[in-house]
C-alpha positions in Angstrom: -12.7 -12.9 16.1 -13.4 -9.3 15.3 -14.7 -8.5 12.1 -15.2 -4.4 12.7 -11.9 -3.5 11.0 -10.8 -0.9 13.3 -10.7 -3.8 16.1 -8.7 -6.3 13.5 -6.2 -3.5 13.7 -6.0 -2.7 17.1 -6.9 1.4 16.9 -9.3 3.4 18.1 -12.0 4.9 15.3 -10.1 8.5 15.7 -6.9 7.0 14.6 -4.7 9.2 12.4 -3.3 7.6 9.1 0.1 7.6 10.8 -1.7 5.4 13.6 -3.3 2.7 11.4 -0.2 2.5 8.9 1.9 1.6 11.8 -0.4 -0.7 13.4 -0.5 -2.7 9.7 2.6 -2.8 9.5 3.2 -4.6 12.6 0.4 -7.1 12.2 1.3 -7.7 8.8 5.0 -8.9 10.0 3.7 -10.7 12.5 1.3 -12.9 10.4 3.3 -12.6 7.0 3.1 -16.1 5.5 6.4 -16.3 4.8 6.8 -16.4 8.8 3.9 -18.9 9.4 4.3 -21.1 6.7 1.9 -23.6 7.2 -0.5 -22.1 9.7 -3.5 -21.5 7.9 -4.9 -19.5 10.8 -1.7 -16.7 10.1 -2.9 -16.6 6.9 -6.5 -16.5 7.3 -5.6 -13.1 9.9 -3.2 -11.9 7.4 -5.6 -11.4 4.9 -8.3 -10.0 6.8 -5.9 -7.1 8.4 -4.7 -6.3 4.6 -8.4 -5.8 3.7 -9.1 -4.2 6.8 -6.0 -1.7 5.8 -7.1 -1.4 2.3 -10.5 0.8 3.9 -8.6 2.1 6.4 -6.0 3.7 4.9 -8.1 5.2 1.9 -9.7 8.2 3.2 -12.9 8.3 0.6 -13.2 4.4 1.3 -12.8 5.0 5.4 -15.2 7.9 5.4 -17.9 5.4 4.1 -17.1 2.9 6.0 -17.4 5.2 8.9 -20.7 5.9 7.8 -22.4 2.6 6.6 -20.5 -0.1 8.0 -19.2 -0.8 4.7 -17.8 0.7 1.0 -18.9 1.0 -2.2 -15.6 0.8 -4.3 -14.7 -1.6 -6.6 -12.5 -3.4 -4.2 -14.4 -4.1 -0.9 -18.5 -4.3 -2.2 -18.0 -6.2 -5.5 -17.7 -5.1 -9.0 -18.7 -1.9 -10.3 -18.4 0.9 -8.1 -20.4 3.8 -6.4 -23.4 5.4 -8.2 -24.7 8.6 -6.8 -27.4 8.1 -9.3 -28.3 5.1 -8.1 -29.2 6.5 -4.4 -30.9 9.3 -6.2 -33.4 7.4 -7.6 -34.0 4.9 -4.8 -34.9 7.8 -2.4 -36.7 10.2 -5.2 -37.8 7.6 -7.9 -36.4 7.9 -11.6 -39.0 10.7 -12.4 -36.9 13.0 -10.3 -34.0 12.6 -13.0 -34.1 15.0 -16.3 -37.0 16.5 -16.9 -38.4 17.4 -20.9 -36.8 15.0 -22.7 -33.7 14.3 -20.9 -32.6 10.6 -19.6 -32.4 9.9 -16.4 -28.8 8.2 -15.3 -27.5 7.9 -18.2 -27.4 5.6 -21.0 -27.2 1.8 -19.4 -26.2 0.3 -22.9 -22.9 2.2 -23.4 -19.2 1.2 -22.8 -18.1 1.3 -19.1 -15.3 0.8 -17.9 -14.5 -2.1 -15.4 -13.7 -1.7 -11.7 -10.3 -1.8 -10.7 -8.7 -4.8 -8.1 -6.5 -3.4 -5.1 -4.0 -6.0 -3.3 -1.4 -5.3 -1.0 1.8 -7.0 -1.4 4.7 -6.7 1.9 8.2 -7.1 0.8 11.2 -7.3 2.6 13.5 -4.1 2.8 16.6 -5.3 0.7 13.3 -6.4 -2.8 12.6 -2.6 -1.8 16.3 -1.8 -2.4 17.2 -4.0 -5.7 13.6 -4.8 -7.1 12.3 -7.9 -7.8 9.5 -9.5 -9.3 6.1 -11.7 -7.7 3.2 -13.3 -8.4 0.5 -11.6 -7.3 -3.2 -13.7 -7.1 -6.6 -12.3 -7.0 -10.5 -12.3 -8.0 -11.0 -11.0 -11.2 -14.3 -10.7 -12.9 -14.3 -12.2 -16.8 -17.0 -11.8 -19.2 -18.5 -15.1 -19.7 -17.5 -16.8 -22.4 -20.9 -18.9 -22.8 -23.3 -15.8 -23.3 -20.5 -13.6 -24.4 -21.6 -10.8 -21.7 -25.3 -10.8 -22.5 -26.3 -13.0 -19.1 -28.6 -14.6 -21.4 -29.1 -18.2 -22.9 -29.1 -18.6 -26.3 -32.5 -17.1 -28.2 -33.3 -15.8 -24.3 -33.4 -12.5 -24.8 -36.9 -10.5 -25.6 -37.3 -6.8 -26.7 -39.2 -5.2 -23.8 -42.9 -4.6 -24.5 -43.2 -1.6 -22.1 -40.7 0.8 -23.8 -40.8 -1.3 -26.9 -36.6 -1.6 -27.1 -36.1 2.4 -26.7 -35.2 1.7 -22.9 -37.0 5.2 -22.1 -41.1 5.4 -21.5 -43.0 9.0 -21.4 -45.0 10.1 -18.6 -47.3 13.3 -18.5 -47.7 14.7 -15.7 -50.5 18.2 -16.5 -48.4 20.5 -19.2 -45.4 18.8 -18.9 -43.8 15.9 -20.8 -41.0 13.7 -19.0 -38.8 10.9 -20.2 -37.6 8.5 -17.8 -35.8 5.2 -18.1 -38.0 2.7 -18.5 -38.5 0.5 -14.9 -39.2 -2.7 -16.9 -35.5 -2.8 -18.1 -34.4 -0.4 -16.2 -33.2 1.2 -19.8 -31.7 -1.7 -21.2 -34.5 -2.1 -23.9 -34.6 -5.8 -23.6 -35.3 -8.4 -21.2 -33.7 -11.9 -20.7 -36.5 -14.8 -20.4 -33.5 -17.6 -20.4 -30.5 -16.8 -18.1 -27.3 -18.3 -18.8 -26.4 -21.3 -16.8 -22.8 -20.3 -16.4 -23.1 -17.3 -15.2 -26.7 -17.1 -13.9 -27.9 -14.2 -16.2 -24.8 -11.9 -14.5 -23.1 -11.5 -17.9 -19.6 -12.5 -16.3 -17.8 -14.7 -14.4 -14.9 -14.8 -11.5 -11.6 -16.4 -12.2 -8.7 -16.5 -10.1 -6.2 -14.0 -11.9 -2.4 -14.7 -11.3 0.1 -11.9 -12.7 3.5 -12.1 -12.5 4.1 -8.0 -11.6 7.6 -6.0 -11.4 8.7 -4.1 -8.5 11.1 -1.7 -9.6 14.3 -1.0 -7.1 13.9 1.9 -5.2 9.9 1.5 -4.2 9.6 3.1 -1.1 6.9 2.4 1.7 2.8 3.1 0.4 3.6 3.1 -3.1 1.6 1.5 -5.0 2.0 -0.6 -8.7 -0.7 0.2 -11.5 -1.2 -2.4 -14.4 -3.6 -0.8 -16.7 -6.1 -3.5 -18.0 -5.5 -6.0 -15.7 -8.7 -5.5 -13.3 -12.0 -6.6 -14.1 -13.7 -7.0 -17.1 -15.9 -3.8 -18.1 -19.4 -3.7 -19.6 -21.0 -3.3 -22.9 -17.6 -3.7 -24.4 -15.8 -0.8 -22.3 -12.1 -1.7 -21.2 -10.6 -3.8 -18.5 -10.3 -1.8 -14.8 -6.4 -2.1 -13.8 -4.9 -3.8 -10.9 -3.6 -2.0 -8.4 -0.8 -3.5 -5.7 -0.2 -0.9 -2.6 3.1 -1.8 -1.7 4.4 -2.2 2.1 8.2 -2.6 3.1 9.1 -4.4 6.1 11.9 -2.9 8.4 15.3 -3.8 8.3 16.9 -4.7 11.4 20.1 -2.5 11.0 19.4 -0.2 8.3 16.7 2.2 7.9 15.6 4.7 4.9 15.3 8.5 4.7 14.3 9.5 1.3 16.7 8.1 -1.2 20.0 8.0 2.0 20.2 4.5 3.6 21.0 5.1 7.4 23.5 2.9 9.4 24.6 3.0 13.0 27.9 1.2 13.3 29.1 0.3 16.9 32.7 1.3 17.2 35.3 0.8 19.8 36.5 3.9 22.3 40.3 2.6 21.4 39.4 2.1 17.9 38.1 6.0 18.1 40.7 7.3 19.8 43.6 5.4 17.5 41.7 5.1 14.5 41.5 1.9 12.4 40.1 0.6 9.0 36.7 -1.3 9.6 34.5 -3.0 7.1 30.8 -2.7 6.4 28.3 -5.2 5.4 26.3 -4.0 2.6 22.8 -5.2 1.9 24.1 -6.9 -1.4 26.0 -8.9 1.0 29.3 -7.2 -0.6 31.7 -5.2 2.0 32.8 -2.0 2.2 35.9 -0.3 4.0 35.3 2.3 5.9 38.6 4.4 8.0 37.5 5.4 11.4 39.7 8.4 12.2 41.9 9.1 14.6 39.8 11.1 17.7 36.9 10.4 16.2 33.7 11.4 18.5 30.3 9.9 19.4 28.2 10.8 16.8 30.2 11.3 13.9 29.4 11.1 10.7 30.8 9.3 7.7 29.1 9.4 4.0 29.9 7.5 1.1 28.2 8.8 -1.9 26.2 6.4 -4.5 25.8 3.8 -2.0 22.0 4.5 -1.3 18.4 3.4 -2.2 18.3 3.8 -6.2 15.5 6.4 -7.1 12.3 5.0 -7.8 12.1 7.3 -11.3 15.7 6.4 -12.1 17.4 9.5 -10.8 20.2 7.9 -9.7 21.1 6.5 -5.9 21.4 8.5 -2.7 24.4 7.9 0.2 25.2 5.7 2.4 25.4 7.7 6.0 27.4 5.7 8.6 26.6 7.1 12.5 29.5 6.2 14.7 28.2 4.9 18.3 31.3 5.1 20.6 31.2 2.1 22.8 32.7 2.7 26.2 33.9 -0.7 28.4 31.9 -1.4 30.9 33.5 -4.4 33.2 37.5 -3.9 33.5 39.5 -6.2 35.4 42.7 -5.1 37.7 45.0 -5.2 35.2 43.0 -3.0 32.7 41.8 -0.2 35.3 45.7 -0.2 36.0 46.5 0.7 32.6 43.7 3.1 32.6 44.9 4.8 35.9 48.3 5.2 33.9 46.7 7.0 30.9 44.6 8.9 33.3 48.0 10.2 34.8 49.6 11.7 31.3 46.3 13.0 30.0 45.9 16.9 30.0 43.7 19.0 28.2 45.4 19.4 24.9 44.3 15.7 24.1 40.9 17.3 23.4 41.9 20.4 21.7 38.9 19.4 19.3 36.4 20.1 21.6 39.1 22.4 24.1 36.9 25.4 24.2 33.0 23.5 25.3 35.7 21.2 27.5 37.0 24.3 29.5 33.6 25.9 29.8 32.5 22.6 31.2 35.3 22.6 33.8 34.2 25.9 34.7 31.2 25.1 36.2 32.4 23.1 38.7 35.2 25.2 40.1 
């Protein structure tokens, strides 16, 4: 099995966004559990392709993949995130960070803030349509209850003798003075002699987080759900990273979205179009609704019903319901049927398409 994420998704490294969004979306119907209950390998594929989208579909998070075979966000490399800094002084050493007096990456004992946790969640179209609410499960990072964050055993932590707790050490280097963090504790000021044994000096540890999370009606396709404090646990006693849930709407097999307008194409009848009739449409609450099919009415028509569309995301109302009328013309006729046709085809003249008379006549002319 493929584990280059481009190949779990079946594009070529130059696909657009358009490109791998499609290419998701079709894997992810066709190994959505809820289709393959039971078959752990469906499952197994179906999370790898929503991870592989996840990258993919970020362009900060592609572009790194692109470049290292991996990423360095929160969601994909661990817990965290990505620290220029931190490349800095691998390649040039901490003595290439501030200079007289200044500290080099910052201080490592205050607050920070805890990476964030990014799940996709596929829903069908008619949840997209009336909202509803899921459980949504994932690894989240918790402080560790035994050491309380410190990563230490208890009494297992010593002030460290080379910076003497200040975290920073001074080096001279002919006129000048420099202060850089110190590369005993890397700035913490302390060092831990003991680790704890439940989370193995770490400070934290994972849990599986399950949090029931409401999709409002009217989500439309790539959206994406923020709870705010519901990602991973931050450091030094900085707040929780949110959860974030990138939403993805399966198709519907009749009825498809544009903007807030729900789009229907309703097979009709030539004799029902020519004589008209009252026909009823099935609504995705599974209600009805009549519709009157005119009298002469012509491929392609057009009927809306106001207030009958997707609701608005943001609560600014609904959009319409717009009905496309596909004329059906009869295709097999039996001798009794063509004879009735032959005698229509005898009293028909040109007024019977006055709608369209002056496109029918110029027609007409061309063959003459």
């Amino acid at each position: 099995m493929p584990t280059d994420y481009y190949e779990l998704l079946g594009v070529k490294r130059d696909a657009t966004d358009a490109d791998i969004k499609k290419a998701f979306r079709s894997l992810a119907m066709k190994y959505h559990p809820d289709r393959n209950q039971g078959d752990k390998d469906a499952e197994s594929k179906f999370r790898e392709i929503n991870s592989a989208y996840q990258v993919l579909s970020d362009p900060e998070k592609r572009s790194q993949y692109d470049r290292f075979g991996k990423t360095f966000d929160d969601a994909s490399s661990g817990f965290g995130g990505f620290n220029s800094s931190s490349i800095f002084e691998d390649l040039f050493g901490d003595a290439f960070g501030s200079m007289f007096g200044g500290r080099s990456g910052g201080n490592p004992n205050k607050p920070r803030k805890g990476g964030n946790i990014s799940v996709n969640k596929v829903i069908s179209f008619e949840e997209s349509i009336f909202g509803t609410e899921t459980e949504i499960s994932a690894p989240q990072m918790h402080t560790c209850e035994t050491c309380s964050g410190s990563g230490a055993a208890p009494g297992g932590i010593d002030t460290c003798a080379a910076c003497h707790g200040s975290g920073m050490r001074t080096v001279r280097q002919g006129p000048f003075t420099m202060q850089t963090t110190c590369h005993v504790c890397g700035g913490i000021g302390k060092l831990i002699k003991d680790k704890c044994g439940d989370c193995s000096g770490a400070g934290y540890t994972q849990k599986n987080k399950k949090l029931n999370i409401k999709i409002p009606a009217g989500i439309e396709d790539a959206m994406a759900i923020r709870a705010t404090g519901e990602g991973h646990c931050g450091a030094n006693g900085g707040r929780s990273g949110d959860l974030i849930v990138n939403v993805s709407v399966m198709p519907h097999k009749y009825y498809r979205r544009e903007e807030n307008n729900l789009i229907l194409e309703v097979p009709v009848t030539f004799l029902d179009a020519v004589l008209g009739k009252e026909i009823k449409i099935p609504m995705l609450d599974r209600s009805e609704e009549k519709v009157q099919i005119k009298a002469g009415t012509q491929f392609g028509d057009v009927i809306t019903i106001r207030g009958k569309g997707a609701p608005d995301v943001h609560g600014r109302g609904k959009g319409n319901l717009i009905i496309i009328l596909q004329i059906m013309l009869p295709t097999h006729l039996n001798e009794k049927q063509k004879k009735a046709f032959e005698n229509i085809a005898e009293v028909t003249d040109d007024n019977m398409y006055n709608k369209n008379k002056s496109l029918w006549q110029k027609m007409k002319s061309l063959f003459k």
